[in-house]
Structures are given as C-alpha cells and as structure tokens.
N, CA, C and O atoms as a GROMACS GRO file, in nm:
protein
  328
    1UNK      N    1  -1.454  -4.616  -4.910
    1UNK     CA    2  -1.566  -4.594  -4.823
    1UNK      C    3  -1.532  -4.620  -4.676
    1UNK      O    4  -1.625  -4.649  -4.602
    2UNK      N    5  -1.410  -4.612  -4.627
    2UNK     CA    6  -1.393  -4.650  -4.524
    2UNK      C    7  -1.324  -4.542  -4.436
    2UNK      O    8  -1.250  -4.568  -4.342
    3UNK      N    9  -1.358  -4.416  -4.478
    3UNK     CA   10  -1.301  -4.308  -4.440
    3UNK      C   11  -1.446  -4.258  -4.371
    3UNK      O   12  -1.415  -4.166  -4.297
    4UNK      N   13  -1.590  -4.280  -4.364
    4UNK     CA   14  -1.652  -4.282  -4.305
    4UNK      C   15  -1.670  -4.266  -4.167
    4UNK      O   16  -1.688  -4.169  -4.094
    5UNK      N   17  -1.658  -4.411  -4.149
    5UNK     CA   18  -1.658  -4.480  -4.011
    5UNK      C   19  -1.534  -4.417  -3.926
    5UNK      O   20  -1.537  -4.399  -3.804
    6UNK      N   21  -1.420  -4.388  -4.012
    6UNK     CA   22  -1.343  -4.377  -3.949
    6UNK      C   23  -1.332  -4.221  -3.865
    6UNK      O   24  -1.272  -4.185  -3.764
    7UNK      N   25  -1.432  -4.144  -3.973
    7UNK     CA   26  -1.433  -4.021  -3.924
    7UNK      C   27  -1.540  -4.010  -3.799
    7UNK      O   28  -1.551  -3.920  -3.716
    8UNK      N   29  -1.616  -4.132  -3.813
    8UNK     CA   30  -1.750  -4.153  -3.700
    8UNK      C   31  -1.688  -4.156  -3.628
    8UNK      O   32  -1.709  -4.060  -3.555
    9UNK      N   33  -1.534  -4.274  -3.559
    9UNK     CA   34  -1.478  -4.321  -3.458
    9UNK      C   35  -1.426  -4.198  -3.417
    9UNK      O   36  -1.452  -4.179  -3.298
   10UNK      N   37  -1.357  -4.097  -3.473
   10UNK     CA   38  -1.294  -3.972  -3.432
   10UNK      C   39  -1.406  -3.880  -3.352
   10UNK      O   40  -1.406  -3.849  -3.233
   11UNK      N   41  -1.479  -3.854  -3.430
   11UNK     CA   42  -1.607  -3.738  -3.383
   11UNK      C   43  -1.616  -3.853  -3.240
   11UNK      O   44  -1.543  -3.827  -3.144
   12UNK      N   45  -1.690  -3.952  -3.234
   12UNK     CA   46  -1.644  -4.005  -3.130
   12UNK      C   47  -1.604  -4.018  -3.001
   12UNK      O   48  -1.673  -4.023  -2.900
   13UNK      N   49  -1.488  -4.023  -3.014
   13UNK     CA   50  -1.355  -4.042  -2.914
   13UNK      C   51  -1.366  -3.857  -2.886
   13UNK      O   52  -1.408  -3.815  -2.778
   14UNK      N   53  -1.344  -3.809  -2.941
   14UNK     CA   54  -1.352  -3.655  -2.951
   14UNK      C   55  -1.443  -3.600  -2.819
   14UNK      O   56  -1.407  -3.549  -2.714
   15UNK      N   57  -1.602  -3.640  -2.882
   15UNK     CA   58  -1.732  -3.622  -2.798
   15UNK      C   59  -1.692  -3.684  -2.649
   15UNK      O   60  -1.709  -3.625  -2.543
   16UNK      N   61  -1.650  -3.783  -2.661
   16UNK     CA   62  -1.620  -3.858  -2.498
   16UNK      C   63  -1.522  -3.786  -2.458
   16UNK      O   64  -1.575  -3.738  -2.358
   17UNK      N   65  -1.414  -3.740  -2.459
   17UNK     CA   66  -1.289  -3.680  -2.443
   17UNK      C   67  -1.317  -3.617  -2.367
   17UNK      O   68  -1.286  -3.622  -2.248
   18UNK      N   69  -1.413  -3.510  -2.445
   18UNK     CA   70  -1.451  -3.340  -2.432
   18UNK      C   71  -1.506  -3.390  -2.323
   18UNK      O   72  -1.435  -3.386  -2.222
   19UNK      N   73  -1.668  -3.459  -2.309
   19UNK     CA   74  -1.729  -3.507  -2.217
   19UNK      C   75  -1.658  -3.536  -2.054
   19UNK      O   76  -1.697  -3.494  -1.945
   20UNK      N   77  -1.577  -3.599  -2.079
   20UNK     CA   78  -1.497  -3.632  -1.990
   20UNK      C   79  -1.399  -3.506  -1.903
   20UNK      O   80  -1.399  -3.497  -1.781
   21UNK      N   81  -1.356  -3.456  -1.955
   21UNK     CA   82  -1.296  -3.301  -1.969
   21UNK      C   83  -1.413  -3.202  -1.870
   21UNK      O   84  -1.401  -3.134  -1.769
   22UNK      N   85  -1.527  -3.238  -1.962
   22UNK     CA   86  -1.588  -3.117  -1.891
   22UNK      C   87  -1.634  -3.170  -1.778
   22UNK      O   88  -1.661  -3.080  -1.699
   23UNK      N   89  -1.656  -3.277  -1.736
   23UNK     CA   90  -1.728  -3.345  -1.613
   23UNK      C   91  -1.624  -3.296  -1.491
   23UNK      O   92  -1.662  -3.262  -1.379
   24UNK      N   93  -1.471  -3.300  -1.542
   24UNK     CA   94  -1.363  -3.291  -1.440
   24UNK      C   95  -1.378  -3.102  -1.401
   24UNK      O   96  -1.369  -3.057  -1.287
   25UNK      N   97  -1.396  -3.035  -1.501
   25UNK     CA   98  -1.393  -2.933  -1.481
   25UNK      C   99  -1.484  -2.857  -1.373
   25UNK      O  100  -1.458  -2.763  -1.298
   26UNK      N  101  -1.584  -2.921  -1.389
   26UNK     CA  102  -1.724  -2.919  -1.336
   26UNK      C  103  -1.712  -2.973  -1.175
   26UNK      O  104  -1.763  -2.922  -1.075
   27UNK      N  105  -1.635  -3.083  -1.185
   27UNK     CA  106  -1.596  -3.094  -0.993
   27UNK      C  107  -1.515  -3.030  -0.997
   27UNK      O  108  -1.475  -3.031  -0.881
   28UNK      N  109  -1.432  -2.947  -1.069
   28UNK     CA  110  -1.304  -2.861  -0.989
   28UNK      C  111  -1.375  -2.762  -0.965
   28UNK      O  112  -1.362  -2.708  -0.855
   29UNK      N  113  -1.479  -2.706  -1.070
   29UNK     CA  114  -1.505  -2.517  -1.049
   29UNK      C  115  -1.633  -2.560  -0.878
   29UNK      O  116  -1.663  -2.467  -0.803
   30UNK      N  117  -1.676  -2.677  -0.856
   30UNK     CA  118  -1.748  -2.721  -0.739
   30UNK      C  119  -1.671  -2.717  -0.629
   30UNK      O  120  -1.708  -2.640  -0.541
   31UNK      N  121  -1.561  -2.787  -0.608
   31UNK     CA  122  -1.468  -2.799  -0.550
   31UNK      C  123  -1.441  -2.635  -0.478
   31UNK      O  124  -1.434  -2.607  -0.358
   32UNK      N  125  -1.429  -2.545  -0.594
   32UNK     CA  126  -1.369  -2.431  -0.551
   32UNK      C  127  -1.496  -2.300  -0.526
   32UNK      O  128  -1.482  -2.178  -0.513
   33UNK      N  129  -1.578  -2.361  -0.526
   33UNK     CA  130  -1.716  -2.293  -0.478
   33UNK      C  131  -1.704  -2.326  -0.332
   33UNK      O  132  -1.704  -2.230  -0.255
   34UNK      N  133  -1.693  -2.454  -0.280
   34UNK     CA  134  -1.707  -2.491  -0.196
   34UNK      C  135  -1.554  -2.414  -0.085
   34UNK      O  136  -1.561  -2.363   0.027
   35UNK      N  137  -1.465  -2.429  -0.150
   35UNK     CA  138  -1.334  -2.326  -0.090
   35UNK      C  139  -1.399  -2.221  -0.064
   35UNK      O  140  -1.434  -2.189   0.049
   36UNK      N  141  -1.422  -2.157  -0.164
   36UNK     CA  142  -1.501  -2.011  -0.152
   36UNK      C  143  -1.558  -1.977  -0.056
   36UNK      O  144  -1.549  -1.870   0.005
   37UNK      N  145  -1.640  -2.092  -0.030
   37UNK     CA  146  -1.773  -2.079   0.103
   37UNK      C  147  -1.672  -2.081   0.192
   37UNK      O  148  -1.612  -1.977   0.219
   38UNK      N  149  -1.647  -2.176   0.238
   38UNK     CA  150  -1.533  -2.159   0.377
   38UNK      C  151  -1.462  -2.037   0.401
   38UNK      O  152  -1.452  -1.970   0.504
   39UNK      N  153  -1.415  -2.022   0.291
   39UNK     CA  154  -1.297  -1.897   0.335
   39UNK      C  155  -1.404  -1.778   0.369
   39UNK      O  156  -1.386  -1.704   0.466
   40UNK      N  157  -1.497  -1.768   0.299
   40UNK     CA  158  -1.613  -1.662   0.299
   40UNK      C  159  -1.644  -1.689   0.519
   40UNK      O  160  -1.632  -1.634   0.628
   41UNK      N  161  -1.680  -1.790   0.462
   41UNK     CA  162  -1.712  -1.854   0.660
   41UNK      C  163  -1.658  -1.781   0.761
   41UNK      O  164  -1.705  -1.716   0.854
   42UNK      N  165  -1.493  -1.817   0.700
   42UNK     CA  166  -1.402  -1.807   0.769
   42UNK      C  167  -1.344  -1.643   0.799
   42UNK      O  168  -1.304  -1.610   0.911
   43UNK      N  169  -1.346  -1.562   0.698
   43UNK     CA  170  -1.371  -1.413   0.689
   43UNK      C  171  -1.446  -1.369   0.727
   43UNK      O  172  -1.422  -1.248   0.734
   44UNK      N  173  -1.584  -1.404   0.781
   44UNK     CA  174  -1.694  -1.312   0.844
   44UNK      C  175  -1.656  -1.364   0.989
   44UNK      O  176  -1.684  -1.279   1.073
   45UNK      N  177  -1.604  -1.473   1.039
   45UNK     CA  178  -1.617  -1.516   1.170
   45UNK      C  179  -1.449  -1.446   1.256
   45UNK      O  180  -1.411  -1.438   1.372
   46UNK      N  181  -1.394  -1.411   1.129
   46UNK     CA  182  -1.273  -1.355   1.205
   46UNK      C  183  -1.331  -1.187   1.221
   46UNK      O  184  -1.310  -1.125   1.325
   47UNK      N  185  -1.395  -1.135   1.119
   47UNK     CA  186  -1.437  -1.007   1.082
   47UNK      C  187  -1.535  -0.941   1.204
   47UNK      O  188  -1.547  -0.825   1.243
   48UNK      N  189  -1.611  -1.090   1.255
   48UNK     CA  190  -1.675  -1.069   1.355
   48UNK      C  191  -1.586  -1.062   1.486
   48UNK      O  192  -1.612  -0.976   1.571
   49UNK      N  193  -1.484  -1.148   1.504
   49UNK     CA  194  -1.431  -1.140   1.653
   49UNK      C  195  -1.361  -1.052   1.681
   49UNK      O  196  -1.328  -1.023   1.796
   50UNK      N  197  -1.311  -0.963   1.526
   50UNK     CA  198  -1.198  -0.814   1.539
   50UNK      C  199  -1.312  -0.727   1.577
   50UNK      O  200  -1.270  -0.628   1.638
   51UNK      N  201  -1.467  -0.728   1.561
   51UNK     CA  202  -1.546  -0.617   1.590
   51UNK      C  203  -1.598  -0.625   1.755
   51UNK      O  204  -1.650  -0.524   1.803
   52UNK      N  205  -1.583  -0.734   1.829
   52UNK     CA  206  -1.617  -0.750   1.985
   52UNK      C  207  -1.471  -0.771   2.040
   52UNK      O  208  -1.461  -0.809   2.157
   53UNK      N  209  -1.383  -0.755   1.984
   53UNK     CA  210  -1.247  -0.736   2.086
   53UNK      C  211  -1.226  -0.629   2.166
   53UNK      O  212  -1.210  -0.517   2.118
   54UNK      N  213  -1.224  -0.655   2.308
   54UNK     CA  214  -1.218  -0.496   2.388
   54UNK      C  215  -1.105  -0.425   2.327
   54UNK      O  216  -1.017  -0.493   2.274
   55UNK      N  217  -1.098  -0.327   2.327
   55UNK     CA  218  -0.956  -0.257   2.289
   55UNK      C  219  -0.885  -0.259   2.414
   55UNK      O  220  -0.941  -0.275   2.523
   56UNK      N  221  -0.786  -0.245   2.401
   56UNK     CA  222  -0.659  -0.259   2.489
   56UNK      C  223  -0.605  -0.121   2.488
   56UNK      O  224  -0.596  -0.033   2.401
   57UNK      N  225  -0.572  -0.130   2.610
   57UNK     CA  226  -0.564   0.010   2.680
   57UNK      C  227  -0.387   0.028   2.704
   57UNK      O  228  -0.334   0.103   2.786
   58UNK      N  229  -0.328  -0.051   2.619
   58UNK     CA  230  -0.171  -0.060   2.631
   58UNK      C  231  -0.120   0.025   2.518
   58UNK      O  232  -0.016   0.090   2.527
   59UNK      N  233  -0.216   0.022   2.385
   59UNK     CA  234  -0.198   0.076   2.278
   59UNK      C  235  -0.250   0.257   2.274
   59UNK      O  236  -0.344   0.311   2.334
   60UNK      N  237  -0.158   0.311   2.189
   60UNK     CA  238  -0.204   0.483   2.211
   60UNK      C  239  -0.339   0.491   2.119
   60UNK      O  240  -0.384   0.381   2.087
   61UNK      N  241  -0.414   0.612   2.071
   61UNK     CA  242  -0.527   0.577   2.036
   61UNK      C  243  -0.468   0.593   1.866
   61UNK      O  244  -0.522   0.526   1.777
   62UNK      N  245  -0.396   0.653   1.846
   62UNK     CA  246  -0.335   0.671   1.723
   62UNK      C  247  -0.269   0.522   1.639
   62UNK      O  248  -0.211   0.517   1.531
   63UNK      N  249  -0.296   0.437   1.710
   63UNK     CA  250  -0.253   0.291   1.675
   63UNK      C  251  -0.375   0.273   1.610
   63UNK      O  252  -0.386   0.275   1.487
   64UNK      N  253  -0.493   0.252   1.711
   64UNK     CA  254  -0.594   0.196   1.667
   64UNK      C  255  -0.685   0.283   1.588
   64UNK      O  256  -0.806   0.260   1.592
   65UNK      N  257  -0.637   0.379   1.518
   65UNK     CA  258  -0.697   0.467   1.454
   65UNK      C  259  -0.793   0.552   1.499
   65UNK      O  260  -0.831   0.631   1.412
   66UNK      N  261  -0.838   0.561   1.591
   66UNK     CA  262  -0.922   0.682   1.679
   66UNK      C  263  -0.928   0.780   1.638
   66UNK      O  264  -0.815   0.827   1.644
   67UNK      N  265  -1.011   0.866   1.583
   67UNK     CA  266  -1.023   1.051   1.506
   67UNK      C  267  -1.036   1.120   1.603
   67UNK      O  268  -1.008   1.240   1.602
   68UNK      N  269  -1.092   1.045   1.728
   68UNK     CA  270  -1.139   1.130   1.853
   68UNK      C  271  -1.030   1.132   1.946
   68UNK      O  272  -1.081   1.172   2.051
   69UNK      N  273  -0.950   1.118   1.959
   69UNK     CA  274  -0.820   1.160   2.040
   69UNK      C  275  -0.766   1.304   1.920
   69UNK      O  276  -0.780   1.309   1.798
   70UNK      N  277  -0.699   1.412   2.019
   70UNK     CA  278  -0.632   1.471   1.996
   70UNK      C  279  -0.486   1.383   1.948
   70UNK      O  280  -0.444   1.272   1.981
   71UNK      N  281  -0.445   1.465   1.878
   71UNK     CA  282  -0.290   1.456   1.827
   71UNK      C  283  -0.189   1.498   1.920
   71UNK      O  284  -0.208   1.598   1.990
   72UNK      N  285  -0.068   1.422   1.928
   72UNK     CA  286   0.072   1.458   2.021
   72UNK      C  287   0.084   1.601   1.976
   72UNK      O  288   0.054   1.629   1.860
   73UNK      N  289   0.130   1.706   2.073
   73UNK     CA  290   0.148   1.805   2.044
   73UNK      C  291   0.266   1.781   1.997
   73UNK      O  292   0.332   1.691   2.050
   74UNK      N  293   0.317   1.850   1.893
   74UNK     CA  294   0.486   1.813   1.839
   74UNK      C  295   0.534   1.953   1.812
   74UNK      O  296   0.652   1.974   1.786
   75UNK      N  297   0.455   2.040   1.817
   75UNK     CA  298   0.496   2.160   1.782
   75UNK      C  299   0.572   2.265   1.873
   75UNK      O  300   0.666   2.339   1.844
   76UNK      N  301   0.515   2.250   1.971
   76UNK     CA  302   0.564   2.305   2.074
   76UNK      C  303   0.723   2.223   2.187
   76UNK      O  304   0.744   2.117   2.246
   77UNK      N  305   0.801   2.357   2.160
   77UNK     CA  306   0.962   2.267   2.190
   77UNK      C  307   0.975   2.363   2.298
   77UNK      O  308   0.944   2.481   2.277
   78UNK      N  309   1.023   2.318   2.426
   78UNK     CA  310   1.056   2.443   2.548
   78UNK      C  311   1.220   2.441   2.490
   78UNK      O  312   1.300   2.350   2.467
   79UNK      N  313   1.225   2.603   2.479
   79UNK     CA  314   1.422   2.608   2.477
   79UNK      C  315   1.455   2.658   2.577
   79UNK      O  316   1.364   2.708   2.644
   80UNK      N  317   1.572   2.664   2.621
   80UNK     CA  318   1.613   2.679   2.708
   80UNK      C  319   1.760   2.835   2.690
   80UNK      O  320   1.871   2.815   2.641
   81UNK      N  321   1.723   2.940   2.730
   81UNK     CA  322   1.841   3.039   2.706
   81UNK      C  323   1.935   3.023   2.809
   81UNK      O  324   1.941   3.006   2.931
   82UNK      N  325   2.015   3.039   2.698
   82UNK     CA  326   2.170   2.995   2.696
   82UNK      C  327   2.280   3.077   2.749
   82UNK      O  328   2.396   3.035   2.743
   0.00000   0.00000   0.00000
C-alpha cells in the first residue's frame, strides 16, 4: 500500500514542476511582447523620419526611385565617319 502515496508525491512534484515551467514561460513570452513593442516603436519612428527627410539634390532621381524623371537616354550614340 505504499505505492499510493508514492504515486501522490510524483503527480505532485510533476504539478509544481510544470507550474513552475509555465510561470517562466509566461515572463519570457511577456518579456518578448514587450521587445515587440519597442522595436514596433522603434520602426514607426524611423519609418517616420525616412518620410520628412528632404531629398537631396546630390543623388540622380533614378536612385531615389522617382517614375517622374525621364530615363538617361542610352540609345542614342553620335559616330563619328571615319
């Protein structure tokens, strides 16, 4: 009869374990909510300062992706007879 108790002490230790386990889990997945938020923070506030940056007038418009600039003419080659 002493296989009982002993199986009580297991279930037990088991229940606390787990318990314990999940409590840790529970500040990590918090922990990383809280990362989340920041970086989230931190992505809209950079997202915001790339959208009020003057553009710079050093760069061609084809850098900064512009549709409204024409294209380098490349087609046209002057030759020269020889």
């Amino acid at each position: 009869m002493t296989r009982a108790p002993e199986n009580r002490f297991a279930v037990t230790a088991t229940v606390v374990s787990l318990a314990a386990e999940a409590a840790e889990l529970e500040t990590r997945v918090n922990d990383l909510r809280h990362k989340l938020a920041d970086l989230d923070e931190r992505m809209r506030a950079i997202s915001d300062a790339l959208h009020v940056t003057p553009r710079s007038t050093d760069l061609p418009d084809e850098a900064l992706g512009e549709e409204d600039s024409p294209p380098p003419d490349r087609a046209t080659k002057v030759e020269t007879a020889g």
